[in-house]
N, C-alpha and C positions, 0 to 999 in steps of 0.2 A: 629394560627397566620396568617395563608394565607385562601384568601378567592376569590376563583377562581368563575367570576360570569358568565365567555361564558362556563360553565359546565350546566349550565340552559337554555331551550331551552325558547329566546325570540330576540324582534326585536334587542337585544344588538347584536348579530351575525350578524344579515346582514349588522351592518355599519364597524363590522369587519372583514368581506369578504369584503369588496370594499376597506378598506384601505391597504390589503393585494394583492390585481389583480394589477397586473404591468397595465393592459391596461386601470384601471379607477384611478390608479394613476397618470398618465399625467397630471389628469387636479386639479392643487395644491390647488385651490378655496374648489374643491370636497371634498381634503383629509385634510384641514384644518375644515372642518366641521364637516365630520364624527369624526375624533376625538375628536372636540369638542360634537355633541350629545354622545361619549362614555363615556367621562369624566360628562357629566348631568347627566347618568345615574348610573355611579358609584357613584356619588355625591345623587346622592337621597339613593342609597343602606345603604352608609354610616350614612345619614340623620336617618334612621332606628334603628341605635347603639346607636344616643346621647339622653341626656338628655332633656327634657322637664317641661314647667311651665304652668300651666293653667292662662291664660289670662281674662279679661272679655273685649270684644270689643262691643260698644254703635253702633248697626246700626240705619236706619233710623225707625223701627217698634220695640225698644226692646235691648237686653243685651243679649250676646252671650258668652259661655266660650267656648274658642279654646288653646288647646293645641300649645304651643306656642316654640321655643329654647330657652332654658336658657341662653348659650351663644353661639355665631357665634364663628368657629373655625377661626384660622388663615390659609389662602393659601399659599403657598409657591411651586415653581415649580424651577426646574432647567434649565437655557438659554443653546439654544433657542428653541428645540426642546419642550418644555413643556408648550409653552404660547398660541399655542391651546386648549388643557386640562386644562388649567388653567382660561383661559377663559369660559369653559364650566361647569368648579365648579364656578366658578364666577356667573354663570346665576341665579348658585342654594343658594348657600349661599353670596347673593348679599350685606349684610353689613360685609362682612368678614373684617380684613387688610388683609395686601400683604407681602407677602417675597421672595427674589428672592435669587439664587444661580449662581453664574457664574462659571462652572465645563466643562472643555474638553482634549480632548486626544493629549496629547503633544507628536506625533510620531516620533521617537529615527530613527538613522540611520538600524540599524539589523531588522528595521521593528516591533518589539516591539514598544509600548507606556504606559506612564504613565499619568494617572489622575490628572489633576490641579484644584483647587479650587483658583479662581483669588480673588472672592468678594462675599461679603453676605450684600443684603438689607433686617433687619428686623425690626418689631416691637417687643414688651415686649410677651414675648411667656411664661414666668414663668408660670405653673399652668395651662397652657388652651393647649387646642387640636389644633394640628396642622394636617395639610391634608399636605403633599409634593407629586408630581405629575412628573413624567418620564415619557417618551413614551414606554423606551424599560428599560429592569432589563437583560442586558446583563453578564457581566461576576460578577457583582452587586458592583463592587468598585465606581461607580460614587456616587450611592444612597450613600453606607454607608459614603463615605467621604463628602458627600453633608449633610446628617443628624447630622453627628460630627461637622461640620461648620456653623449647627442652633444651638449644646448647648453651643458652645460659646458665643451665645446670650441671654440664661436660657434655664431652664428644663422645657419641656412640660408635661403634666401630662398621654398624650398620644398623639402618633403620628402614623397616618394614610398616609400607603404608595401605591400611586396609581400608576397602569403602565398598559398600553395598552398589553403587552407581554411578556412573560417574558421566560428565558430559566432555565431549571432544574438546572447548575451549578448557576447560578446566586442568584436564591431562597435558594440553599444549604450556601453561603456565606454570603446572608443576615442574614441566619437561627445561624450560628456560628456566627456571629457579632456583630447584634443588639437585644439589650433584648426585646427575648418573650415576658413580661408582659405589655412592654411601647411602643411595635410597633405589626401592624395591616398593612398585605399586603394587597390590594385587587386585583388581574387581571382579566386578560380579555381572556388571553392564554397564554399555557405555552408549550412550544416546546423541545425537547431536545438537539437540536446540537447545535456547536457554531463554523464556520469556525476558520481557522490560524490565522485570524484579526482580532476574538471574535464580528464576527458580527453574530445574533442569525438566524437558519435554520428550516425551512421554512421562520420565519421572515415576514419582509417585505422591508427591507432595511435602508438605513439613515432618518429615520421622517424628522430631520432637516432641509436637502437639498429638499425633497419631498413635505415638507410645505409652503421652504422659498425660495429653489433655491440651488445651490451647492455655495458653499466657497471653498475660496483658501486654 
């Protein structure tokens, strides 16, 4: 079910060390990139799993058969934190649709918060593969309540869950929530702590505000 890809030694790591160094996160252009090359790269990994149809394409010398996709999955990523990486599966599966998730931390007076799911933009998802795209898989309540609020709009026949980091409680709550045989983690790191305010340690802090700016 989880398929951890910064456990392989390649250039996916060094754009994961820069988006983790506080002093090359200053510059948000930076960090908006790298995670967009980390999401291409997980986005080809994935590329790996699906199906294929051989093609014949007419060049200028000749008739070629090229293994081809059967079908483009659908994207879907959760605002706002995720429209870097979304963009970067974009690069790779450029005829995809789009779906979006509006999901954030509605904080309580005692300092506790709960997870809202405001809105969901989707297309007809029945039967075909979906890619959903997080930055971080922290305490993992956003994912699974973000992925309840795509099959209110049909059943995918698999769905592929992308996230730049992720913490070992968070993976464990995915692991009890979402069925094994219709979801497929992939990360990129998996850390084990999770401060008082379930932000993940070592981490690398709010993507959101890092990408976009801080909000109120």
């Amino acid at each position: 079910m989880i398929k951890n890809i910064g456990s392989q030694t390649s250039i996916f790591n060094q754009f994961l060390s820069e988006i983790r160094d506080h002093n090359i996160q200053t510059d948000s252009l930076r960090f908006r990139t790298n995670m967009e090359r980390l999401a291409t790269i997980m986005g080809y990994e994935i590329s790996k799993t699906m199906e294929y149809v051989v093609k014949e394409v007419t060049t200028p010398l000749g008739v070629a058969e090229v293994p081809v996709l059967k079908e483009f999955p659908v994207l879907a990523t959760i605002l706002r934190a995720g429209l870097p990486m979304h963009r970067g599966l974009l690069s790779i599966f450029d005829q995809s649709e789009n779906a979006f998730v509006s999901a954030y931390r509605k904080h309580n007076k005692d300092g506790s918060f709960d997870v809202q799911v405001e809105y969901v933009s989707c297309p007809k998802i029945t039967d075909r593969l979906v890619i959903l795209s997080d930055p971080m898989l922290a305490t993992g309540s956003s994912l699974v309540l973000s992925y309840n609020a795509l099959l209110t709009k049909g059943r995918p026949k698999h769905t592929h869950i992308v996230t730049l980091i992720a913490s070992t409680e968070g993976l464990d709550y995915i692991r009890k929530y979402l069925p094994a045989d219709e979801v497929t983690i992939w990360v990129g790191a998996v850390d084990d702590e999770l401060t008082a305010q379930s932000y993940i340690v070592p981490g690398l802090g709010d993507a959101g505000d890092l990408a976009f700016g801080s909000k109120l």
